[in-house]
N, C-alpha and C positions, 0 to 999 in steps of 0.2 A: 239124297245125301250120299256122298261117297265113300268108302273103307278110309280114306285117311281121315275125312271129318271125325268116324265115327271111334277111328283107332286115337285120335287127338282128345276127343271130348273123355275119355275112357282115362287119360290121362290127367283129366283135369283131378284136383284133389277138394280144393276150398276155391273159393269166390265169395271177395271183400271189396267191397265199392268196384267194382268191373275192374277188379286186379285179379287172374289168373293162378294158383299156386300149383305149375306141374309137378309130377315127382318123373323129375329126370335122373338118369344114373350118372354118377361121378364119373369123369374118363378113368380109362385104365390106369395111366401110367401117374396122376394124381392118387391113387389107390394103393400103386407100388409105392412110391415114395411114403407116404403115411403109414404103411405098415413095416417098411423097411427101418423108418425113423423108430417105430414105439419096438420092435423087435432090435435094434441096436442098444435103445437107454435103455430097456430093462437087461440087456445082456453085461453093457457097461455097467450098470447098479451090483448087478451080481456079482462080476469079476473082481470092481475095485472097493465094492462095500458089503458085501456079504461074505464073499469067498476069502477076500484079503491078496489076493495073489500076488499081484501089485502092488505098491504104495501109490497111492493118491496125491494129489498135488498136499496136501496135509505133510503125509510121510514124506516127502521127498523132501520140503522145508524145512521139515525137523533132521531129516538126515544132512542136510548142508549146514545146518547151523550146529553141529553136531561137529563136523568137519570144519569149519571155521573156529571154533571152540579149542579143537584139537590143537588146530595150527597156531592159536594166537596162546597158547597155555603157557609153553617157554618164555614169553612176551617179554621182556623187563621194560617200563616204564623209561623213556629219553630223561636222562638226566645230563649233568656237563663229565660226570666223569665217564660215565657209560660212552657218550658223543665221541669223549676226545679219546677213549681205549681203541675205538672203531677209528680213528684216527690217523691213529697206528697199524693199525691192519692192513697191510697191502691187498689180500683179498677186497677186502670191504672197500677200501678206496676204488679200487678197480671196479668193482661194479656198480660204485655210485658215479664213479668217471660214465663209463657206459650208459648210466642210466640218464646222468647228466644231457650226457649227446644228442640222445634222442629225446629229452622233453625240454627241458630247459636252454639250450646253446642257442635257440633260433629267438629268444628275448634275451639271454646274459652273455652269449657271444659262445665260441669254441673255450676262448680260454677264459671266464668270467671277467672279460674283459668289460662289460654291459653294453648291449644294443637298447630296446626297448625298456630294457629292465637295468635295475642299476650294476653300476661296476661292483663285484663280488672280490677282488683282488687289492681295495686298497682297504685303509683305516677308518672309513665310517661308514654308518650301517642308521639304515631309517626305522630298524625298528629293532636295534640292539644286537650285538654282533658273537654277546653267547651263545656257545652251543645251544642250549636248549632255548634261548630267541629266536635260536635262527631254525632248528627245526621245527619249532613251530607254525614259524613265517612256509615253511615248503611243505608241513603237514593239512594248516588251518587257512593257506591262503590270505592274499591280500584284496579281497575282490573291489575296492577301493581305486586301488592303483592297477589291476587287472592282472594281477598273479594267482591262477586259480587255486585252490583247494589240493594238493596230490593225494594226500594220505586215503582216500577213497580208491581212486586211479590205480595208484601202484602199491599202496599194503605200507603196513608198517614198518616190515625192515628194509624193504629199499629204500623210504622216505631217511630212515637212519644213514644208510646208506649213503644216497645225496646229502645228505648235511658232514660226513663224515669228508666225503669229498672237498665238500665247499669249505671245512675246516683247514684245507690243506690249502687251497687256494688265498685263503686270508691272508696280507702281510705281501704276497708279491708281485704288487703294481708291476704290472704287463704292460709293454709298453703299448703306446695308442688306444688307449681302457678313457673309456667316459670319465666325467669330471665327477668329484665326489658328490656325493649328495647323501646329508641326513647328518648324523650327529659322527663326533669322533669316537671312537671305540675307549671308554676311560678302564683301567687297567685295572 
């Protein structure tokens, strides 16, 4: 018999129906990784739950909604007077103008003249053409007719914003604007 038979047989441990059971060593670099792994989570346990050093995905949720809280605190509530005050405001039109450009112009046209989406410029409206109808429509979406949802997108005061805007555009049939559609605006 030779040194390797005898160095193999030396290795054997169990024998179960002429199943073999060696005890062979793990490779190395399977060894690193496994200790590398249990030497990183307890070090992260420590840092982000013993020690506190950190906030954890936990504290950082709580700190954003902390910061959303903050931000939305001044909030008031869309109503028609509020809508049509913002109206007035050359600021706020300007920035719902802008805002307008880039979300909305490429379905209601540059000037709410309506492409995809309806004419914003004349006297009827498919789903009510008061301020606060109409922010709702550009807050809550129409996914229906495929007007999406903003108010998620871009926050509550630009949605105010864009309806301020579109408040201004009310009433001045642009020329070459889509054909009406939906009910007349009753007074």
């Amino acid at each position: 018999m030779s040194d390797k038979a005898v160095s193999d047989k030396a290795l054997v441990h169990y024998v179960y129906d002429g199943i073999e059971e060696h005890d062979n060593r793990l490779p190395n670099w399977w060894l690193v990784i496994l200790w590398t792994t249990i030497v990183f989570a307890a070090g992260y346990w420590y840092w982000y739950h013993v020690a506190e050093v950190s906030p954890g995905q936990l504290g950082e949720y709580k700190a954003e909604a902390e910061e959303v809280a903050k931000r939305t605190q001044g909030n008031k509530p869309a109503s028609d007077e509020t809508l049509l005050a913002l109206a007035q405001d050359p600021t706020a039109v300007g920035n719902g103008k802008a805002v307008f450009q880039s979300n909305c112009a490429s379905c209601h046209g540059a000037q709410g003249q309506g492409l995809i989406g309806p004419n914003l410029t004349d006297g009827h409206w498919m789903h009510g053409g008061k301020p606060v109808a109409i922010h709702k429509v550009v807050a809550e979406g129409v996914l229906a007719k495929g007007m999406p949802a903003w108010e998620r997108t871009l926050g509550a005061e630009r949605v105010k914003a864009v309806t301020a805007y579109v408040l201004t555009l009310k009433g001045t049939n642009v020329p070459g604007g889509k054909e009406p559609q939906g009910e007349p605006e009753q007074p």
